[in-house]
PLY file of the C-alpha trace (Angstrom):
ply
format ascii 1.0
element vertex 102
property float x
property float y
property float z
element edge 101
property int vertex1
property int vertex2
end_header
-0.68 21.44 -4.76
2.32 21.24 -1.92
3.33 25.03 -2.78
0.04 26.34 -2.45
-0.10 24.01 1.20
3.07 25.11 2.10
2.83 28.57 1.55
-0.98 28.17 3.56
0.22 25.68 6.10
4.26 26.46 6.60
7.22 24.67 6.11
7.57 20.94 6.61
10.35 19.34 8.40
12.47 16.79 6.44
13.52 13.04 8.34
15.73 10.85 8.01
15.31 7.77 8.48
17.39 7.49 11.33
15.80 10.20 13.20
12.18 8.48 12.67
11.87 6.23 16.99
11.26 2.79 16.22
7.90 2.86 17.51
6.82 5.41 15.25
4.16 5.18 13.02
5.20 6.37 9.70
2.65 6.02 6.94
3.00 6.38 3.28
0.09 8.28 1.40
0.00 8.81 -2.47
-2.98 7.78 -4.77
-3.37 4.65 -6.94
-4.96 4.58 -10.59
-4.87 6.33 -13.60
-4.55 10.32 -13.38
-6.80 10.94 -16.26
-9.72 10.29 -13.35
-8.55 13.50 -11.58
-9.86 15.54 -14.45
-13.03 13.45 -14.52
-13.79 13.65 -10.77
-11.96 16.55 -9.20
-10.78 15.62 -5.86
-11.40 18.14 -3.08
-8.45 17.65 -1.93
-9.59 16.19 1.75
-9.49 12.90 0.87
-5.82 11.95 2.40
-6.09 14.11 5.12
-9.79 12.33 6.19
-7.81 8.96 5.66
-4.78 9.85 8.12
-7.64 11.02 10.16
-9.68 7.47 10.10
-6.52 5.37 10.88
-5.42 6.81 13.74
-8.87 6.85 15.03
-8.99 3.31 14.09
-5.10 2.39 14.88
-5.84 4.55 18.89
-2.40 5.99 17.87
-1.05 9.55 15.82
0.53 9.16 12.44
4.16 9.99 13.11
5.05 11.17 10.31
4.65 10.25 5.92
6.76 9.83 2.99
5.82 9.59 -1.10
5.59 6.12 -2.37
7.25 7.37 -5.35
9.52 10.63 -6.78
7.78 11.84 -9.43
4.04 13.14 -10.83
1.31 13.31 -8.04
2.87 10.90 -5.65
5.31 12.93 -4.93
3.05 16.40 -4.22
0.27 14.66 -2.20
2.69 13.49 0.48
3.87 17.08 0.92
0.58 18.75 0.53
-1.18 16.41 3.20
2.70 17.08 5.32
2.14 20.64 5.44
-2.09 20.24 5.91
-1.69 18.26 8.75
1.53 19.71 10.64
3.53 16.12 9.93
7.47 15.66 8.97
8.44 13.69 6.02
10.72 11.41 5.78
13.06 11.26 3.41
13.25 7.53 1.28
13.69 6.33 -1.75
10.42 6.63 -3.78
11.63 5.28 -6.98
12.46 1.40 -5.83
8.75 0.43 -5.95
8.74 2.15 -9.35
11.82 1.07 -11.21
13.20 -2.04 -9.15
16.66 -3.20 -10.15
0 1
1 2
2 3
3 4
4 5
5 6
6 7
7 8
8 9
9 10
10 11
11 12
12 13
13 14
14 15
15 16
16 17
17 18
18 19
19 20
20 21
21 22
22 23
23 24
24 25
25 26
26 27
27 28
28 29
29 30
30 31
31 32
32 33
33 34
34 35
35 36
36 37
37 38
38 39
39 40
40 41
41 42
42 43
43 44
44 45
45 46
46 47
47 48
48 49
49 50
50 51
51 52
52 53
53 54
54 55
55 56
56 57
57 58
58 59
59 60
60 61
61 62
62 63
63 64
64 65
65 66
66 67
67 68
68 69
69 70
70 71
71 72
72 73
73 74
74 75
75 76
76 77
77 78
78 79
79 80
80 81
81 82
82 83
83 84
84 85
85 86
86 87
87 88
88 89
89 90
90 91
91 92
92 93
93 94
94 95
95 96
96 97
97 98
98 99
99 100
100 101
């Protein structure tokens, strides 16, 4: 999923969070539920992109950049897949804290 966008779309730049301006708007993206429903309704893989789309048209301001909600399975392709699609840095945080608190 991100190779194939990257190698359609190009590279994507990599943040940190200290490069991000405070008045950014930095968005996470990822999907919620069990994966099993990806082989049971095949996504077409537009859905993220349409939903960056609808925010900023709702927000009235560009998505600065996004970052994985978590570091592992298809959290952490979407967010570089829908990076490369829609020509947006990601910034680089820690994914796993939601996951596996302390």
């Amino acid at each position: 999923m991100a190779l194939q966008a990257i190698e359609e779309f190009g590279p994507i730049p990599l943040l940190s969070v200290d490069e991000v301006p405070e008045d950014a708007l930095v968005v996470s993206s990822g999907m919620m539920g069990a994966p099993t429903v990806l082989v049971e309704k095949i996504p077409s893989g537009h859905e993220a992109k349409v939903a960056f789309q609808t925010l900023e048209k709702y927000l009235g301001k560009k998505v600065f950049a996004t970052f994985p909600i978590e570091a592992g399975g298809v959290n952490s392709m979407l967010p570089l897949a829908l990076a490369a699609q829609l020509g947006l840095p990601v910034v680089d945080v820690d994914g796993m804290g939601r996951a596996f608190p302390e």
